[in-house]
N, C-alpha and C positions, 0 to 999 in steps of 0.2 A: 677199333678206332683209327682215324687216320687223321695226322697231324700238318699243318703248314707255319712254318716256320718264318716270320719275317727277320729279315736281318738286317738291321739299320746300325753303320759302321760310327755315326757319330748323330748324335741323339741326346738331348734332355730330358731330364726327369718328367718336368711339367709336357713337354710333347709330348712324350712317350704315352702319357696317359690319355692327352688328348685323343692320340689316334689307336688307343686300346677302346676307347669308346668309339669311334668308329669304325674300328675292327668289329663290333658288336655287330650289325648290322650280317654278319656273315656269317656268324656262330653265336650260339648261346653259350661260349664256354672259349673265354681268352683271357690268356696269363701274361700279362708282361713281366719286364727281368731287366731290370740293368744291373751293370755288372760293379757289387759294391765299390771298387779299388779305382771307378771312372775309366776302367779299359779292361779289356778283355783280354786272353792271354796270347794272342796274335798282333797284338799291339795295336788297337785299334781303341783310342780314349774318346770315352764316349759313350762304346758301344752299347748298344740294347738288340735283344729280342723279342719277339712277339710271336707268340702260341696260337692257332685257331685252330679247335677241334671240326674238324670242313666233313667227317662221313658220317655227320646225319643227314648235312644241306648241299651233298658234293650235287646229288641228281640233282636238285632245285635250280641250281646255277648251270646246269650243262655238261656235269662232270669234272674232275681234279682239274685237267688241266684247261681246262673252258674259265673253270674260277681262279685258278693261281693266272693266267693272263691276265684275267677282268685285272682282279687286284694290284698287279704289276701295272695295270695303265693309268687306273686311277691316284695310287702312290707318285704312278711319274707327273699325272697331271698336276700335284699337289706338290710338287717339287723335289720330293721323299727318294735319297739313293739308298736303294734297296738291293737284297738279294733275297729268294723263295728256295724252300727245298721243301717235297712233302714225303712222308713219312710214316711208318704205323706210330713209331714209336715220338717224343718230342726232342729227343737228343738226336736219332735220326734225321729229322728233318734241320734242326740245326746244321749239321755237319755238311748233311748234301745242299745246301743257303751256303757254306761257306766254299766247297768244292765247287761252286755255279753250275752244281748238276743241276739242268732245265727238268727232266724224266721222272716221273713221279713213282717214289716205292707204295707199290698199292698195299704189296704184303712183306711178311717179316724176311721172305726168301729172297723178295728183291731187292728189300733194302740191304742182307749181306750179301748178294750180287754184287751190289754196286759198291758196297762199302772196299772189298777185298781188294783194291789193285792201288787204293786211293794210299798217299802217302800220311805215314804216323802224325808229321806238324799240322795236321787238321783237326785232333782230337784237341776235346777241351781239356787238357790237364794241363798242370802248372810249366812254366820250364825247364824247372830241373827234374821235374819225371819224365818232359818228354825227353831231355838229353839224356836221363838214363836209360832208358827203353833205345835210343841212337846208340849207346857205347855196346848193348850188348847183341849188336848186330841186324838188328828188324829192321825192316825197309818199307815194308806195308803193313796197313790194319789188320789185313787178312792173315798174317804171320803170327802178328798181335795174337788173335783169334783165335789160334789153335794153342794157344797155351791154357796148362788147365789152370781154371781160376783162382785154386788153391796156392797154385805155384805165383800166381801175379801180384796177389796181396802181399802173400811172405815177401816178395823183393822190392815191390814197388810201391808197397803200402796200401790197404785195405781202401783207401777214395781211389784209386785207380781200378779196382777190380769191380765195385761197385758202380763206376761212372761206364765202364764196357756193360756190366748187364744192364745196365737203363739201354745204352747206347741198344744194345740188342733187342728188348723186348722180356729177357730173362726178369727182371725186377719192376716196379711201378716207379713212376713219375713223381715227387714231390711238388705239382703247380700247383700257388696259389693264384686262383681263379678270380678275375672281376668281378666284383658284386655291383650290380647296376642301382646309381643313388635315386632316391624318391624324388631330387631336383635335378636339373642342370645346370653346373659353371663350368667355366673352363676359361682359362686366364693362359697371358702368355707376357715376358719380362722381355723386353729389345736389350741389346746390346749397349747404344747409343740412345738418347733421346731422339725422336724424330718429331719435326716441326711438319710437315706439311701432310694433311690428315691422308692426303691418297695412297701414300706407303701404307696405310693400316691394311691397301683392301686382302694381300697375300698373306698378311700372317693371319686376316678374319677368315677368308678362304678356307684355311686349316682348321678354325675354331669351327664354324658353320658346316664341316666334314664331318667333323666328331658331333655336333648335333642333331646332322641325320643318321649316322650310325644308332645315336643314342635313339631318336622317336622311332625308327623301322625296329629296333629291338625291341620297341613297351608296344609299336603298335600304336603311334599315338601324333599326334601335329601342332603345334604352335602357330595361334594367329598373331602374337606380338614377344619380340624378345628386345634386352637391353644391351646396350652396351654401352661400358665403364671404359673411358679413358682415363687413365691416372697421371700425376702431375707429382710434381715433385714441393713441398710447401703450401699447397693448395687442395682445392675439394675438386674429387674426379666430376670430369664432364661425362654425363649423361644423356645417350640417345635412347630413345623407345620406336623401335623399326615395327610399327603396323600392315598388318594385312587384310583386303577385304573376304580372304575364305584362308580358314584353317592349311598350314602347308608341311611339308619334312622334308622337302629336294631342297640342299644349300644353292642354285644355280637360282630361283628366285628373291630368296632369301637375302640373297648376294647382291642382286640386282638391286632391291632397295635401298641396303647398308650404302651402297655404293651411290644413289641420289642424295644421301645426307651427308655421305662426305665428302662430297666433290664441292658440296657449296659450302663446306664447312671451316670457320678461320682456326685454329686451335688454339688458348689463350694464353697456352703455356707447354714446352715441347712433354712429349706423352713417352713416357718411362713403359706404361704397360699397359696392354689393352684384356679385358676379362668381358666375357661373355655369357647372358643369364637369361636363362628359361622355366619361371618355376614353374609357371601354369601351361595346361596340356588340354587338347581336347584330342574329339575323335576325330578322323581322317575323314572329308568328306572325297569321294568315288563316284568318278564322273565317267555317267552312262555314254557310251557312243554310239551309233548306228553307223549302217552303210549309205544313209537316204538321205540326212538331216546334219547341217552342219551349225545348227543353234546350238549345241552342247561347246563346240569348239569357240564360236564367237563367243559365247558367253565367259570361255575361259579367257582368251582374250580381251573384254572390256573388262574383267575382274583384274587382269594385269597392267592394263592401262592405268585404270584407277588406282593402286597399288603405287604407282612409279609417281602419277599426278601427287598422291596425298604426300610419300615421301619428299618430292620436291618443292611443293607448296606450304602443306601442314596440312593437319589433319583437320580445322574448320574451314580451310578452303576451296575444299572439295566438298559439294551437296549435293543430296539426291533429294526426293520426296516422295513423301509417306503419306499414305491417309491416316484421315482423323474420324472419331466419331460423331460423325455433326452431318447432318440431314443436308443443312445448307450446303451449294456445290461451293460459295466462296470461301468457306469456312472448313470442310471437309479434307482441308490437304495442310502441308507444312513441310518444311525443310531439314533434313537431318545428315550429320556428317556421313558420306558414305562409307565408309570403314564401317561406323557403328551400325548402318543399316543394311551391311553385309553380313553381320552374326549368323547364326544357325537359327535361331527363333525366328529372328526376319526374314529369312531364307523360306522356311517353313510358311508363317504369313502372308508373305509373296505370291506361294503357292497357289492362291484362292483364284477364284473365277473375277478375271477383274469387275467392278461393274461397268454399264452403260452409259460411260461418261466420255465425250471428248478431252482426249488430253492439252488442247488449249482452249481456256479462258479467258475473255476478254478481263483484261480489268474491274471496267466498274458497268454494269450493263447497260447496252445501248438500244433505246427504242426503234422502233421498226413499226411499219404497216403491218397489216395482220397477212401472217405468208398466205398463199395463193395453194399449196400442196402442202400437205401434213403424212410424212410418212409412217409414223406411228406417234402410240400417247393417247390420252393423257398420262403421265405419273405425276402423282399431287402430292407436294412436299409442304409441309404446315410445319415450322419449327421454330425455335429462337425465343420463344416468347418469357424466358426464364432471364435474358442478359441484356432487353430491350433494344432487340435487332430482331423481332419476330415475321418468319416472312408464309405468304400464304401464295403459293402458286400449283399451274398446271403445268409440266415441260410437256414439250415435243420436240420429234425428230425431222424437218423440216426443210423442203428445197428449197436453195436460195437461185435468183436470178441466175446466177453464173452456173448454176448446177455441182455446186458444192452443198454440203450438208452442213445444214445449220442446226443449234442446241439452241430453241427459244423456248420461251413462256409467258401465258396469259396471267397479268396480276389478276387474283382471285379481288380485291379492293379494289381496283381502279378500272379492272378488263384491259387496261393496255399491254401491248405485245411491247416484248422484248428478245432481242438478241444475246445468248451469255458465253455461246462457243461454237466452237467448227470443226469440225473433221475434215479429213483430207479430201 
């Protein structure tokens, strides 16, 4: 096994977890740890660590130290003062995170390579063992090292002897391990109240990190999530951030959260913001070619609308659907595009469109009978159920100017009509 250790010198409980679930994302196997006493024995209040078991997914990512950079940039991107050490063992990589050894111990030989020249106040034992271990002359771990273990406990007490073999490799690890929940929250407490809703977007930032660690661990994407602003005396304010396709990158995600709350007045300053995702779908996986740039535009008008519905609302944005109805005036209708972005719509969409002009005039306009008929008849006989029953022939038809026209012979009267155009 090989361990990466994050070491964050001042850290909250509620963060720590947040970004344990985004640690997810790298390993199926992370242990956070803060330190019960609120600091660590270097004096550092606050402190936490964070565990990733990284040698099942080190090749996935590019190798040890291809992944421990990724994750150092994206930590910095997020704000997060870190330090990385990796490790066979999970004390080992602690140590070399505290020592800012950048060099990764692939195996147990190089981690006591590296460990032997390093000075004793880096080990995690208490203070007064590490000043007893200074009184009786040791300068290095490596020193440390060569005492037999028998002799380390008699003197130093049996947790010192036991925290070198973990350190080593000799003993196993006691991590307990993150069990990933069947939903998503993640919440986070300000310091201060904050009145103006734009401050929220850095600590959502953080919350929407941990919710794509959390979807790339189940393998899974959210097309709507919430978010709770809390108040203080009052009932939290509620946003519902929609998407028109299934997503798990925060840098979209982001993007929306971010149109509601820039137009957003707050009614009351927000103590703490909490973030929720219970429903999941599948990932949709968008084909690309070398030839065809319709996958890409299509991702693109799908984000357009995304930002539109955020900014406006969600019935102010429309697309249209067809209906089941014979008649071409009757055959369509308006539906919010979010909602006619689902996966079933999606699917639906799919079909062969028919041979209809996508505009229609309003209310049809009679015409001479055209002079060229480029194909037709198709005979539509419908309605006769809701007292709008109509009885025609269309055709595909040149007009004067040499655009195409959608006309029709009333089956009852034989007059011609005009109902659409193509380009």
């Amino acid at each position: 096994m090989l361990w990466l250790c994050i070491l964050l010198p001042r850290l909250e409980r509620a963060a720590l977890h947040n970004l344990a679930l985004w640690a997810l994302q790298w390993s199926s196997q992370v242990s956070p740890h803060q330190c019960a006493d609120g600091g660590d024995h270097h004096g550092n209040h606050g402190a936490a660590q964070l565990w990733l078991e990284i040698g099942a997914s080190r090749q996935l990512f590019g190798g040890a130290s291809t992944l421990r950079a990724r994750i150092a940039e994206e930590l910095a991107a997020l704000g997060y003062s870190a330090r990385l050490g990796i490790a066979p063992t999970p004390q080992g990589a602690a140590l070399l995170a505290r020592a800012g050894q950048a060099n990764p111990a692939a195996t147990l030989a190089a981690l006591l390579a590296l460990l032997r020249p390093l000075p004793l106040n880096l080990l995690a034992l208490a203070p007064e063992q590490l000043a007893a271990l200074h009184s009786t002359g040791l300068a290095s771990i490596g020193e440390l090292l060569e005492l037999p273990p028998a002799a380390l406990a008699q003197r130093f007490g049996p947790g010192a002897s036991d925290y070198l073999q973990r350190l080593c490799g000799q003993a196993p690890e006691p991590l307990r391990l993150l069990r990933v929940p069947p939903q998503f929250s993640s919440r986070c407490e300000f310091p201060s109240p904050l009145t103006d809703a734009t401050a929220l977007l850095f600590p959502l930032q953080r919350l929407l990190a941990g919710l794509q660690g959390y979807l790339r661990s189940i393998d899974r994407a959210v097309q709507r999530y919430t978010l709770r602003l809390e108040h203080r005396q009052r009932a939290a304010t509620c946003l519902e951030i929609g998407l028109a396709r299934p997503a798990r990158e925060a840098a979209p995600l982001l993007a929306l959260a971010r149109e509601r709350l820039t137009a957003l007045v707050p009614g009351a300053p927000v103590l703490a913001l909490e973030l929720q995702a219970p429903e999941f779908l599948q990932p949709l996986v968008l084909q690309l070619d070398c030839f065809s740039e319709s996958a890409q535009l299509g991702e693109q008008l799908r984000s357009a609308i995304d930002r539109l519905v955020a900014r406006l609302g969600g019935e102010a944005v429309q697309t249209l659907r067809t209906v089941a109805d014979h008649r071409p005036e009757r055959a369509w209708s308006t539906l919010a595009a979010q909602r006619a972005a689902s996966p079933a719509a999606a699917r639906a969409a799919g079909a062969a469109p028919p041979p209809r002009p996508c505009w229609l005039l309003p209310v049809p306009r009679g015409i001479e009978a055209p002079r060229e008929l480029l194909s037709g008849p198709e005979r539509i006989e419908s309605g006769w159920w809701d007292g709008a029953d109509i009885a025609r022939d269309y055709y595909l038809a040149r007009g004067s100017d040499g655009a195409h026209w959608w006309v029709y012979r009333d089956l009852r009267s034989n007059a011609w009509h005009l109902h659409g155009l193509w380009a």
